[in-house]
C-alpha positions in Angstrom: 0.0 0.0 0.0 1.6 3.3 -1.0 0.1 6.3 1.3 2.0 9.9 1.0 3.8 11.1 3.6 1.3 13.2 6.3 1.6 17.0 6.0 0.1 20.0 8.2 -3.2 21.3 5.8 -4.4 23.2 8.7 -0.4 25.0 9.5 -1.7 25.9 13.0 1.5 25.8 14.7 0.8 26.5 18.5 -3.2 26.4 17.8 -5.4 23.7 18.5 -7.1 22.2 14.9 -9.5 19.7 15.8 -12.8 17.8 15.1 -11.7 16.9 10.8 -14.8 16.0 8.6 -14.2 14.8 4.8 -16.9 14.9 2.3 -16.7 13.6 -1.5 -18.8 15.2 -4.4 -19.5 13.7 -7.5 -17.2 15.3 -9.4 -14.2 14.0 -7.4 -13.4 17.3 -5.2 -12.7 16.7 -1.2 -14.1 18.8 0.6 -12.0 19.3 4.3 -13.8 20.9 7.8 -12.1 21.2 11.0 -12.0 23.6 14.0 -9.1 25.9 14.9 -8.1 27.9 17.0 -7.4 31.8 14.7 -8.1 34.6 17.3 -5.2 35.9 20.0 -2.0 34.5 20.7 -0.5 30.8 21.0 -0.1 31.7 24.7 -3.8 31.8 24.8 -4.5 27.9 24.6 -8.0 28.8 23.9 -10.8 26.4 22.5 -11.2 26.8 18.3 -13.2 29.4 17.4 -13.4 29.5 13.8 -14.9 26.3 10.7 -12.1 25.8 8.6 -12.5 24.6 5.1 -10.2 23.6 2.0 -10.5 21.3 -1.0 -8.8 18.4 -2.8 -9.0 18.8 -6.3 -6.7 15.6 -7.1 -3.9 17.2 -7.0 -3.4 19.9 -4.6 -5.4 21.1 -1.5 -6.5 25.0 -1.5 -5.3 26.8 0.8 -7.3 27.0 3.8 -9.9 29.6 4.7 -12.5 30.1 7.7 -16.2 30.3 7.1 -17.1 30.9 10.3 -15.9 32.6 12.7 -17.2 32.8 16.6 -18.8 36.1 17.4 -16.4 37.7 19.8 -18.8 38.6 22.4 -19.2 35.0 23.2 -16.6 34.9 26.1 -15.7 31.0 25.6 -16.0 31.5 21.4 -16.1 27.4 21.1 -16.6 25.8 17.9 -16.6 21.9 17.6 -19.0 18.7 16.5 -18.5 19.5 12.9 -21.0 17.6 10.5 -22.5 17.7 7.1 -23.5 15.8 3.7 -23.2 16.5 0.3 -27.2 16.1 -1.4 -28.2 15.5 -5.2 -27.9 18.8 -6.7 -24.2 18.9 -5.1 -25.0 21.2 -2.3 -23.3 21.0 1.0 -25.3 21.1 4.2 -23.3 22.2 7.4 -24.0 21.7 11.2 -21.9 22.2 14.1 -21.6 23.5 18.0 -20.7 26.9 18.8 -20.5 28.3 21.8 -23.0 29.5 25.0 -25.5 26.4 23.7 -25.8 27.5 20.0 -26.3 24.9 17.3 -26.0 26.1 13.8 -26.5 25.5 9.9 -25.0 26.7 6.5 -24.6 25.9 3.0 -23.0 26.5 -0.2 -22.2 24.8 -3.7 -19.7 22.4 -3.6 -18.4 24.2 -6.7 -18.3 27.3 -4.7 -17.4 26.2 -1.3 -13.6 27.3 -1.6 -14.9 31.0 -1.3 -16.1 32.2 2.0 -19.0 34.4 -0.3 -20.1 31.1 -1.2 -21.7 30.1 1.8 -25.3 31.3 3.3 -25.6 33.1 6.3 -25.4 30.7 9.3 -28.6 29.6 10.5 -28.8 29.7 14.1 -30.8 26.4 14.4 -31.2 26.4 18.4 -29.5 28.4 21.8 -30.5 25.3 24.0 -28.5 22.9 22.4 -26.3 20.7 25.0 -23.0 21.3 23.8 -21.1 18.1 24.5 -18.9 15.9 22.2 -20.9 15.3 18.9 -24.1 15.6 20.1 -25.6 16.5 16.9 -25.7 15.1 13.8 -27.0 15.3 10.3 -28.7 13.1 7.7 -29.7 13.5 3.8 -33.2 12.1 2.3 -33.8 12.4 -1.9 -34.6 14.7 -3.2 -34.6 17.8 -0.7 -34.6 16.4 2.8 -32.6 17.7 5.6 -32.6 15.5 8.9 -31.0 16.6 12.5 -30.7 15.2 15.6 -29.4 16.9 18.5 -29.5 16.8 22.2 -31.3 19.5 23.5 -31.2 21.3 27.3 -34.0 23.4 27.6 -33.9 25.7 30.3 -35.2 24.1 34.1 -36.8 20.6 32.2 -35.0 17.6 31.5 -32.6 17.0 28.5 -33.9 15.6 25.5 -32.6 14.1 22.2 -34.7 16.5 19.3 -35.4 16.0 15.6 -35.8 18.9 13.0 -35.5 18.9 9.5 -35.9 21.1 6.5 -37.8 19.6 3.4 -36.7 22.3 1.0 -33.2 21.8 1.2 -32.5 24.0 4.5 -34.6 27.4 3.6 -36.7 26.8 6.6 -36.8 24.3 9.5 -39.7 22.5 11.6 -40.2 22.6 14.9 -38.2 20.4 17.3 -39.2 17.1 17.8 -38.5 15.4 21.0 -37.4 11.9 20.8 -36.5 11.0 23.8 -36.5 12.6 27.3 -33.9 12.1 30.2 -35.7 10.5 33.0 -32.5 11.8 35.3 -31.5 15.6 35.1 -28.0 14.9 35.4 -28.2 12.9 32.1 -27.8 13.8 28.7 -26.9 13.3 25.1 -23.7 13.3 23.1 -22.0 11.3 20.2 -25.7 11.0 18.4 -25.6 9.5 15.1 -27.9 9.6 11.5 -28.7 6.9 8.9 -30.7 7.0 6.5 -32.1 3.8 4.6 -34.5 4.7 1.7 -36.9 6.0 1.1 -38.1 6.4 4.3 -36.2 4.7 6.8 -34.1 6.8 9.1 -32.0 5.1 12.3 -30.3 7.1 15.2 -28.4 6.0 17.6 -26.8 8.1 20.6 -24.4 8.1 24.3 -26.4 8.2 27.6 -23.7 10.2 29.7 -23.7 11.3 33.7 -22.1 13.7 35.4 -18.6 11.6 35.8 -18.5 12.5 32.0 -18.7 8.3 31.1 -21.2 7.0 28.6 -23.4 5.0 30.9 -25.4 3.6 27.8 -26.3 3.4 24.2 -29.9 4.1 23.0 -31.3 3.3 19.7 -34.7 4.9 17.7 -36.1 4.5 14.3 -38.5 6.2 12.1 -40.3 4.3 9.4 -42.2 7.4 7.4 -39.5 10.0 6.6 -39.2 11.4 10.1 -43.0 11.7 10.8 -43.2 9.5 13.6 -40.6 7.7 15.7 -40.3 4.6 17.5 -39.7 4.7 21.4 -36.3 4.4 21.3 -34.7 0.9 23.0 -31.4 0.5 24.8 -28.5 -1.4 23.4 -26.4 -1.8 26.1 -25.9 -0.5 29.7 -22.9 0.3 31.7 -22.8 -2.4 34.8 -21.4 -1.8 38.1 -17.2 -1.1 37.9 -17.3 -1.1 33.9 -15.9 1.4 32.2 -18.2 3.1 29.6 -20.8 2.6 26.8 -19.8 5.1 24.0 -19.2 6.5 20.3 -21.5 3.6 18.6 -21.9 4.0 14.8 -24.3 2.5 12.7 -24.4 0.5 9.3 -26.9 -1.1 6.9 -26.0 -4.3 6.3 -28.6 -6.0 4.4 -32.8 -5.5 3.8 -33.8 -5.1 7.8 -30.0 -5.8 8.6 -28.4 -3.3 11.1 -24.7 -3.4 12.6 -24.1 -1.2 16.2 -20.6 -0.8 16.7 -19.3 1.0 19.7 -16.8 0.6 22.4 -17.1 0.0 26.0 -17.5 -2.8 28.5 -15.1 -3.8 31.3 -12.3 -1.8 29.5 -12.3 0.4 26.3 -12.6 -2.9 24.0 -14.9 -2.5 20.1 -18.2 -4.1 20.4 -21.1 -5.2 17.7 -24.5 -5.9 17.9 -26.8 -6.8 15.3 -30.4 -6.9 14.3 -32.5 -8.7 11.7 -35.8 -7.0 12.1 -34.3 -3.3 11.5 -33.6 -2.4 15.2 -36.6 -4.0 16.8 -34.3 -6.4 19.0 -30.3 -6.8 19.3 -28.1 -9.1 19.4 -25.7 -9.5 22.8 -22.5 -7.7 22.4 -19.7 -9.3 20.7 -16.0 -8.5 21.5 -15.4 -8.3 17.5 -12.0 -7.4 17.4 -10.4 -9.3 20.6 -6.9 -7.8 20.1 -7.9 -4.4 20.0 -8.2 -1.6 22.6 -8.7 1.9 23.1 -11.1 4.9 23.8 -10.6 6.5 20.1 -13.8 7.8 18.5 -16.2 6.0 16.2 -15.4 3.4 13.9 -16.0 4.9 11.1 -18.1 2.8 7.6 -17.8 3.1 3.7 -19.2 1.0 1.4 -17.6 0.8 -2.1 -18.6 0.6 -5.8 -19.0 -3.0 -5.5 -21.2 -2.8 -2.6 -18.5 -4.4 -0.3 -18.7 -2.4 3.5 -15.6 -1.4 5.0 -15.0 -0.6 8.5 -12.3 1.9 9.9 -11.1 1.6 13.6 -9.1 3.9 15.1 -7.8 1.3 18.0 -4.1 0.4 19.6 -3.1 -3.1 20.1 -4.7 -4.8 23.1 -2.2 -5.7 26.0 -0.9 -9.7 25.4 -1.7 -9.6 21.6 0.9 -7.7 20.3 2.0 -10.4 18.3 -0.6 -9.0 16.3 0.7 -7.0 14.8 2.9 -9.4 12.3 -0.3 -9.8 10.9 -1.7 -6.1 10.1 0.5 -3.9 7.6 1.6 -0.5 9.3 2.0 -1.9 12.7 5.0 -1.1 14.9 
């Protein structure tokens, strides 16, 4: 396998560049988004405060510019949980965290997203928004469906996991939805995911976490009609006693009513999977699917390619006593 040597796209020497997200167009650009830190000094150590964009045009990357940037009288100017998809008429829809609870929402031709005048106006989709790790997320439905889930902390009520979506490809936004409400007020919602089977089926999945700032479990909800309606959501898994989490699942269609949960979690940080045959109705028990493997490192991340085939990602060290492994996997050392 021949990989180019890594290089600095973000040159943010001394600033923190966080939270990447690659998109692909149709007409072969990649499209790059990540958080950085652009304002004060490098003494400052400050959280990001600006969405950074450049492209891939298949031979060189642009250089980078910001399309957001923090308003300044937000005293902790935080910008993080970057998402988006690329729709049919090769638009790109934009969500992420910023700071003091906001939530918002932007846009621009893939074409024209290397220009900062290229982008609409961000949409400030809610101020209650939770603000943890990834606790938003967005989906795409043929031929001008927008769908967003987010957890929600409206002020003196219990947190909730919401649903809004735009049907006229993010001009204007429902009402929220709430999916799910947090029995517990020292409960809420991060690391929520989006799927979207068509033409109507859409899947989330998100992180129950307390106050010690563990995921203490990992809920599931469907909607059969588009968004309309959704199904009480079900638990996967649940932290037990000493355990360490339940966290950062991601979900893939595997078949017709064929669903694969794969998050990490369980005595240590070790990969899990469950599966269901009836589209998320029941689970299988977790599996320890890859027993050499161990580490609290983000989702595991799914493509499928041209010939339908689905390849998993995982972001994972060698498990203590199986380093022997690693004669096996290329790259490892």
């Amino acid at each position: 396998m021949n990989c180019t040597l890594p290089f600095n796209i973000s040159n943010s020497e001394g600033f923190v560049s966080v939270d990447p997200l690659l998109l692909a167009d149709r007409g072969g650009l990649v499209h790059l988004f990540w958080s950085e830190r652009v304002t004060g000094t490098k003494e400052d150590s400050g959280p990001p405060d600006a969405v950074m964009y450049a492209v891939w045009n298949g031979e060189n990357w642009s250089e980078p510019i910001d399309i957001f940037l923090s308003p300044p009288e937000n005293p902790n100017r935080n910008i993080a949980g970057i998402r988006g998809v690329i729709d049919d008429q090769g638009v790109i829809h934009l969500v992420w965290i910023g700071p003091d609870k906001t939530f918002f929402y932007s846009s621009a031709l893939a074409s024209e997203a290397g220009k900062a005048s290229g982008w609409q106006k961000p949409y400030l989709l809610a101020k209650d928004q939770t603000g943890t790790q990834y606790s938003a997320d967005i989906a795409y439905s043929s031929p001008q469906t927008l769908h967003v889930l987010y957890g929600r902390s409206a002020e003196d009520a219990p947190r909730t996991v919401s649903y809004v979506r735009s049907v006229d490809g993010g001009q204007n936004w429902s009402e929220p939805v709430d999916i799910y409400i947090f029995t517990d007020l020292e409960r809420g919602a991060s690391n929520i995911r989006l799927l979207v089977d068509e033409p109507d089926k859409i899947y989330a999945s998100w992180t129950e976490w307390d106050t010690s700032g563990n995921g203490q479990a990992i809920l599931f909800a469907r909607s059969l009609d588009g968004g309309n309606n959704w199904d009480y959501p079900v638990i996967l898994d649940e932290r037990v006693g000493q355990e360490y989490e339940r966290d950062w699942n991601n979900l893939a269609v595997l078949g017709e009513n064929q669903l694969i949960a794969f998050w990490e979690g369980g005595f240590r940080a070790y990969p899990q999977a469950q599966y269901s045959n009836d589209g998320g109705v029941t689970w299988s028990e977790p599996i320890d699917a890859f027993y050499w493997l161990i580490a609290d490192n983000g989702y595991v991340s799914f493509a499928r390619d041209g010939a339908g085939r689905l390849h998993a990602f995982v972001p994972r060290r060698i498990r203590e006593g199986y380093e022997y492994f690693c004669d096996r996997l290329p790259g490892c050392g």
